[in-house]
MILUMMAR-687412 format. One record per residue (C-alpha): residue number from 1; x, y, z. Coordinates in nm, 4 decimals. Layout:
<sites>
+------+----------+----------+----------+
: resi :       px :       py :       pz :
+------+----------+----------+----------+
:  NUM :        X :        Y :        Z :
...
+------+----------+----------+----------+
</sites>
This chain:
<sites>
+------+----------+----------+----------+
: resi :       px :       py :       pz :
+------+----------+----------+----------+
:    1 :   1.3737 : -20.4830 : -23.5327 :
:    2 :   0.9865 : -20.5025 : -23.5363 :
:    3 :   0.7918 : -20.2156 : -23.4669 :
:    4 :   0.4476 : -20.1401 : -23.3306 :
:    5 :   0.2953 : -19.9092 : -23.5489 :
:    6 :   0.1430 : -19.5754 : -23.4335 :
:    7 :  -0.2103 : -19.5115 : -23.4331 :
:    8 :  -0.1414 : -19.1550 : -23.5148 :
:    9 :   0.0376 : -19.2576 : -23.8567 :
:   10 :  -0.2931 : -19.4589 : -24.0108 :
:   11 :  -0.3541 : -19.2838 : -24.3886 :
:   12 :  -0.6510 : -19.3443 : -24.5588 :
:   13 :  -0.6284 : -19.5326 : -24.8701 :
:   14 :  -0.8631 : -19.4243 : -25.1871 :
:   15 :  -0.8894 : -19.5825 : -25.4949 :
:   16 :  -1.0134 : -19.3500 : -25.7958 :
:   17 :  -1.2819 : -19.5261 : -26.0429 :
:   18 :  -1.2165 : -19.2701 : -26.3094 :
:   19 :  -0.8735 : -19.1408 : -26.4669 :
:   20 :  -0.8253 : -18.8136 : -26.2754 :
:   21 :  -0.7212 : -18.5026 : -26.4744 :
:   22 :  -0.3968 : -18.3877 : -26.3284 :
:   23 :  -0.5076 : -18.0223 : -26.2615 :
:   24 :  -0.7173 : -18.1822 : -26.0424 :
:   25 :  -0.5098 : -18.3795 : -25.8803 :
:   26 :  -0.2886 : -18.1035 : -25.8127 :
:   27 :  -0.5411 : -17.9178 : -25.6758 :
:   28 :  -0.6780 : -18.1446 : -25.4173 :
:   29 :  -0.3452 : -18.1721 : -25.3171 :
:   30 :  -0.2939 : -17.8546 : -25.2207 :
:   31 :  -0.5868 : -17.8215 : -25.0693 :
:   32 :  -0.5501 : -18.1704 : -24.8528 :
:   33 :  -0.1931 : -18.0690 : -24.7565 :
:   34 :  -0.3185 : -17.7251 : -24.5847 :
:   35 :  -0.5775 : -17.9235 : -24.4036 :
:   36 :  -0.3427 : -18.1833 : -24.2596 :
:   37 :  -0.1360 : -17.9278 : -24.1844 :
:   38 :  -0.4290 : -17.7587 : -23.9689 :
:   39 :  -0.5096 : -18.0764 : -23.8384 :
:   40 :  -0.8642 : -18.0734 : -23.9779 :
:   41 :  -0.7701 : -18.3669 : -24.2163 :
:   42 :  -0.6556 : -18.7247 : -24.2057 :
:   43 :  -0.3234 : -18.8352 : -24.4035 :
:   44 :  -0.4170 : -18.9965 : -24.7442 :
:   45 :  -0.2984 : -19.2744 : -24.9457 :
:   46 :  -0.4535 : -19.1823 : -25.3153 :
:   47 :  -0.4175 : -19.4932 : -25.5545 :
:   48 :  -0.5701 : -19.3319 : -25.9514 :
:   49 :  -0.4887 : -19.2810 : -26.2979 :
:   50 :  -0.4286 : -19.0351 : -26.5626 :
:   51 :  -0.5007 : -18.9344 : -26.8963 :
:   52 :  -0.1878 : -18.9297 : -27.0846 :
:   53 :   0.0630 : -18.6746 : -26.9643 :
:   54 :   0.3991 : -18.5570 : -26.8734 :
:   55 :   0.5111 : -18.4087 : -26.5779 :
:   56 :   0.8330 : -18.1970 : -26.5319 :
:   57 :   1.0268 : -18.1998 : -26.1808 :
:   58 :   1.2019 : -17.9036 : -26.0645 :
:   59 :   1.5651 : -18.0618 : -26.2223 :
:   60 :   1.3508 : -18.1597 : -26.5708 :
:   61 :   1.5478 : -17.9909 : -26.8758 :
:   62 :   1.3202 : -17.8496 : -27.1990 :
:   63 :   1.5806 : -18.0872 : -27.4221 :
:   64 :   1.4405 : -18.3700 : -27.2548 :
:   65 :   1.0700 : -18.3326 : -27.3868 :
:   66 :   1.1404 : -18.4986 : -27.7393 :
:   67 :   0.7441 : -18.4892 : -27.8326 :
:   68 :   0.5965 : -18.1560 : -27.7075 :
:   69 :   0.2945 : -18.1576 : -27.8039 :
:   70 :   0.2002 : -18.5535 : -27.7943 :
:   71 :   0.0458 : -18.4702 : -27.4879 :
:   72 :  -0.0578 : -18.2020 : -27.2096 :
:   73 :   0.3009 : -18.1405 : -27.0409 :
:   74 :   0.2672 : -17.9516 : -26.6809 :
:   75 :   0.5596 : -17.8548 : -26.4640 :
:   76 :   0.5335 : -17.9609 : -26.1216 :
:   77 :   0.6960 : -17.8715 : -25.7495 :
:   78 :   0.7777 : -18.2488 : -25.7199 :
:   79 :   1.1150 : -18.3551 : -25.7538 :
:   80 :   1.2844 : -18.5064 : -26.0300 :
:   81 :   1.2691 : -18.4706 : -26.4312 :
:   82 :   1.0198 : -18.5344 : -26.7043 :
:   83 :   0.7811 : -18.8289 : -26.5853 :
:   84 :   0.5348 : -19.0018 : -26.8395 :
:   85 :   0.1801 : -19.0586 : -26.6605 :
:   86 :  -0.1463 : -19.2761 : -26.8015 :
:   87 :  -0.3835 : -19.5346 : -26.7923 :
:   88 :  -0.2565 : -19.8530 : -26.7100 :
:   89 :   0.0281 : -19.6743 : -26.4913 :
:   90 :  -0.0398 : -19.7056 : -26.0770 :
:   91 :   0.0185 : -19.3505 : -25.9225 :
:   92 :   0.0081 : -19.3215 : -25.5393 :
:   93 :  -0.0261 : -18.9780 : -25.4363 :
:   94 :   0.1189 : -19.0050 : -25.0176 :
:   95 :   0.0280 : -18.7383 : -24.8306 :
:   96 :   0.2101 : -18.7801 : -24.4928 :
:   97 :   0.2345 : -18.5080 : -24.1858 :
:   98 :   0.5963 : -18.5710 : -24.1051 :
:   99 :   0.5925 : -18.4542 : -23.8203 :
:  100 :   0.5343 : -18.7358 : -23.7091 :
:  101 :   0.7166 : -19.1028 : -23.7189 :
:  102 :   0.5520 : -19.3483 : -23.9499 :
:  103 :   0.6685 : -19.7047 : -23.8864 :
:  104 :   1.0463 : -19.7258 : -23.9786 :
:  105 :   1.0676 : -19.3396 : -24.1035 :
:  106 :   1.1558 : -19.1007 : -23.8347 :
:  107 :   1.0082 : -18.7546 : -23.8147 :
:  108 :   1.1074 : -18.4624 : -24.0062 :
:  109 :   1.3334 : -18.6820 : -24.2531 :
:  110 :   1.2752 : -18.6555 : -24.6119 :
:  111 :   1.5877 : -18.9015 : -24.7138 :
:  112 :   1.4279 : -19.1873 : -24.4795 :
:  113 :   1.0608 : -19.0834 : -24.6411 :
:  114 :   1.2234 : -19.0972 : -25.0264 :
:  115 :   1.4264 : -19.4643 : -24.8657 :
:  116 :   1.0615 : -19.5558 : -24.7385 :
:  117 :   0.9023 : -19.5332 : -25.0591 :
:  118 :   1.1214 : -19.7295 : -25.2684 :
:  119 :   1.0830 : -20.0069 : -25.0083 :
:  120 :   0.7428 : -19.9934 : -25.0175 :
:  121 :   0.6894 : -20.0390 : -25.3761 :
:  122 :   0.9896 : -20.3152 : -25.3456 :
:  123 :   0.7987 : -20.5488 : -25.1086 :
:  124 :   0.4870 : -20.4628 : -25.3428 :
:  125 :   0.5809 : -20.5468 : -25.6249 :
:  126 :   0.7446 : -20.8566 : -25.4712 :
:  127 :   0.3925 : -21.0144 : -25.3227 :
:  128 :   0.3324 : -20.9969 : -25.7439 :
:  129 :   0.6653 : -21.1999 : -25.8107 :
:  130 :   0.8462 : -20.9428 : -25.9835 :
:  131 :   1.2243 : -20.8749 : -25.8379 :
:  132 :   1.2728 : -20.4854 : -25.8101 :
:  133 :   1.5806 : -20.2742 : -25.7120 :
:  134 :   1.7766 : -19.9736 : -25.6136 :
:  135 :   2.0239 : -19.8581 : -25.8188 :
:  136 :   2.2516 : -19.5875 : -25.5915 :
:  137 :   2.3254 : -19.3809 : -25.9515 :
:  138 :   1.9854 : -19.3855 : -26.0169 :
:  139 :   1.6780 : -19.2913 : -25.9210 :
:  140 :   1.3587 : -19.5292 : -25.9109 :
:  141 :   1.3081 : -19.8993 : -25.9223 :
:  142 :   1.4998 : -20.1296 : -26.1646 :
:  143 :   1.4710 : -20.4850 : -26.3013 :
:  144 :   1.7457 : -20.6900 : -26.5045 :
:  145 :   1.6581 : -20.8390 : -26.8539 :
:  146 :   1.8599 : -20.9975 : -27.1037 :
:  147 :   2.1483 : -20.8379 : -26.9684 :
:  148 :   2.0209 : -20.4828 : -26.9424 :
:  149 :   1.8091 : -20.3315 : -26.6651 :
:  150 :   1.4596 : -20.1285 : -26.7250 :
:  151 :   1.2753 : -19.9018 : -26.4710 :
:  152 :   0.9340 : -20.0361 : -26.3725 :
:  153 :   0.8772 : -19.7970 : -26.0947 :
:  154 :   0.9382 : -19.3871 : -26.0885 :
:  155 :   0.9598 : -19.1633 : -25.7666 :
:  156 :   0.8592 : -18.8029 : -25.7136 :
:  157 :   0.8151 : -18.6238 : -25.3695 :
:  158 :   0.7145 : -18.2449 : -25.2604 :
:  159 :   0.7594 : -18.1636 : -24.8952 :
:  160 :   0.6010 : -17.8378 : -24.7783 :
:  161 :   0.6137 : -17.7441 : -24.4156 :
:  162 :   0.6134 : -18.1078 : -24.3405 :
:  163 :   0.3442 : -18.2104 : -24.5552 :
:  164 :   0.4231 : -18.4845 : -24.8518 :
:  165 :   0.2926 : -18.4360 : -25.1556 :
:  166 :   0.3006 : -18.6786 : -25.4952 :
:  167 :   0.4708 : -18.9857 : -25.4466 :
:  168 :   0.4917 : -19.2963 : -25.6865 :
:  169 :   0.4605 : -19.4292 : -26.0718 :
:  170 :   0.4338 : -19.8181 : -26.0962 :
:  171 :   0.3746 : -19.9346 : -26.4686 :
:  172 :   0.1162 : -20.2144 : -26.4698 :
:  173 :   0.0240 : -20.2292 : -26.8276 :
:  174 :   0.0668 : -19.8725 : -26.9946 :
:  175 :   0.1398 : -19.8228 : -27.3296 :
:  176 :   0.5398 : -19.8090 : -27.3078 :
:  177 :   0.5469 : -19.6140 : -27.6940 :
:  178 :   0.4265 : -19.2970 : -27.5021 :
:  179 :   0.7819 : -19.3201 : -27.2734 :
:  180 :   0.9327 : -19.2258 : -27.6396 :
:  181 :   0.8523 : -18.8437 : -27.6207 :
:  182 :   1.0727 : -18.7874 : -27.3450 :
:  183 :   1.3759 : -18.9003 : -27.1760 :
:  184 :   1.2348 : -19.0651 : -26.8321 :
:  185 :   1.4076 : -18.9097 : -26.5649 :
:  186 :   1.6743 : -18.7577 : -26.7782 :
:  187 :   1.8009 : -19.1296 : -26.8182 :
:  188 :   1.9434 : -19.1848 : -27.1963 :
:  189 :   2.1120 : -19.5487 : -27.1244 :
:  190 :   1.8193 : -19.7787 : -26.9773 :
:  191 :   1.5015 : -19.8365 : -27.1358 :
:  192 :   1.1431 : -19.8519 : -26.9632 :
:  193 :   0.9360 : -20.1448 : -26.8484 :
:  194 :   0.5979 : -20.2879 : -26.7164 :
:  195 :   0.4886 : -20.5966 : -26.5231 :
:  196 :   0.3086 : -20.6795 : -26.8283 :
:  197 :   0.5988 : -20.6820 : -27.0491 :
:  198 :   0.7950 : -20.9089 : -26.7587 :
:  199 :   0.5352 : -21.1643 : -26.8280 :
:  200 :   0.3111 : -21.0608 : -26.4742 :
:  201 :  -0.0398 : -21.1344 : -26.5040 :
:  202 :  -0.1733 : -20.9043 : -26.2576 :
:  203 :  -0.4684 : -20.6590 : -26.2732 :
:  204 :  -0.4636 : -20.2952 : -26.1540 :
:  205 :  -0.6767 : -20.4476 : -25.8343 :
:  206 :  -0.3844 : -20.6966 : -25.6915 :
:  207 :  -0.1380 : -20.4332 : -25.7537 :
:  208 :  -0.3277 : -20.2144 : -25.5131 :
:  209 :  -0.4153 : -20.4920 : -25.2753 :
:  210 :  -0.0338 : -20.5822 : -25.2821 :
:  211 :   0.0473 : -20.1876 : -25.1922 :
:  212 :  -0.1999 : -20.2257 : -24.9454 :
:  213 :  -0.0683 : -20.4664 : -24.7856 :
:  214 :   0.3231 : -20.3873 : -24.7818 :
:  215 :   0.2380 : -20.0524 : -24.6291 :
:  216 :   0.2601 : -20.1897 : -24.2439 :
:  217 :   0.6140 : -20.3613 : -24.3442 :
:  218 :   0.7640 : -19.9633 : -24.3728 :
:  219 :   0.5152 : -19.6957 : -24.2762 :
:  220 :   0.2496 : -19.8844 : -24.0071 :
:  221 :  -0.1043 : -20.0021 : -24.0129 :
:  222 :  -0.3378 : -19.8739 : -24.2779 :
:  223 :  -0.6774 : -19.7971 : -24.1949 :
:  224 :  -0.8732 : -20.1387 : -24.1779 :
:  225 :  -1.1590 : -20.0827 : -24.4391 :
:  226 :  -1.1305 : -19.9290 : -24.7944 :
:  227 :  -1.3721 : -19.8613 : -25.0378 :
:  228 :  -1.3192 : -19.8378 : -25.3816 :
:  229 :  -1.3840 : -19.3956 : -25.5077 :
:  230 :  -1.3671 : -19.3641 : -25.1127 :
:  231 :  -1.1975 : -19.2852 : -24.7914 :
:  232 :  -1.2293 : -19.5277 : -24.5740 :
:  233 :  -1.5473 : -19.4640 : -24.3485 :
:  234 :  -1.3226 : -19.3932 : -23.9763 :
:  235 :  -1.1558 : -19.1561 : -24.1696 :
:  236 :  -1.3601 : -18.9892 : -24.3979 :
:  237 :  -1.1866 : -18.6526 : -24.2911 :
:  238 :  -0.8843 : -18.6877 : -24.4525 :
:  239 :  -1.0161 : -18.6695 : -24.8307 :
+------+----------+----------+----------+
</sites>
């Protein structure tokens, strides 16, 4: 059933111009999250980049991190295991009060949020003409190749007091060696991919236009404007 979206649930959407070091990431976070929580700040969607990196979720196991050492590794509050981060990868950072409803997700519902997500990037990476899916044994987005399926897309959530925190991976173009010093997501069996490697010619700019622009299918209308290193101008508040 269509849905009129709520004025109340508009994010912000930033792009970064720069790869952003994940300590900083983290902390603006943190600090964005207590504002939204105080009201004093507008919900932000926070499209960057980072240096190369892993991340640990709370479930990640040490065995998992084959390379340590390879590159800066940083345990996280998000959820999920070890998580390979860098340029050419799409990270949306979602920073949602969930208090309230936001399109098709309800309040105060972290399964709908996590189902939200996934649908997003589905529809996304659809407008690019590459066919992503669930798998119900495992977590993130998949695609089937040569008889054998590869995750294109990884998923990650905090929720404090309401507040979301991290979000999504989507691999544009990274360099799919750097995968090789961990296990993704504690997953041994299936192999990693890119829209590069699936034969997609698209830049890092219609991936974001095509996230853009499947938001209002799942969470409601974006804010109108965006600038590239910028909130958008009606909502400057919320960066």
């Amino acid at each position: 059933m269509p849905f009129e979206p709520s004025i109340a649930a508009r994010p912000c959407f930033e792009i970064a111009e720069t790869l952003v070091p994940y300590p900083v990431a983290l902390a603006r976070m943190e600090a964005l999250t207590t504002a939204i929580r105080a009201g004093t700040a507008g919900e932000l969607v926070w499209l960057l980049e980072h240096p190369p990196l892993y991340t640990a979720g709370t479930s990640a196991r040490a065995e998992d991190l084959i390379a340590p050492g390879r590159f800066p590794a940083f345990r996280t509050g998000r959820g999920g295991q070890w998580a390979y981060h860098g340029p050419g990868q799409r990270i949306a950072y979602v920073m949602l009060d969930l208090t309230r409803r936001h399109g098709t997700v309800p309040p105060r519902d972290v399964r709908a949020l996590v189902h939200g997500l996934e649908e997003w990037q589905i529809r996304a990476l659809a407008r690019l003409g590459l066919i992503a899916e669930r798998r119900r044994e495992r977590i993130g987005l998949w695609v089937a190749h040569d008889g054998k399926e590869e995750k294109v897309a990884a998923l990650g959530v905090r929720v404090s007091r309401w507040v979301s925190t991290h979000g999504v991976a989507i691999n544009l173009a990274p360099e799919l060696s750097h995968f090789q010093g961990i296990v993704p997501c504690g997953i041994r069996a299936h192999g990693v991919t890119s829209l590069a490697a699936r034969g997609i010619a698209a830049g890092m700019a219609d991936l974001d236009a095509a996230l853009i622009a499947a938001w209002p299918d799942v969470f409601g209308e974006p804010e109108p404007s965006l600038v590239p290193g910028e909130s958008s101008p009606a909502t400057k508040d919320c960066g």
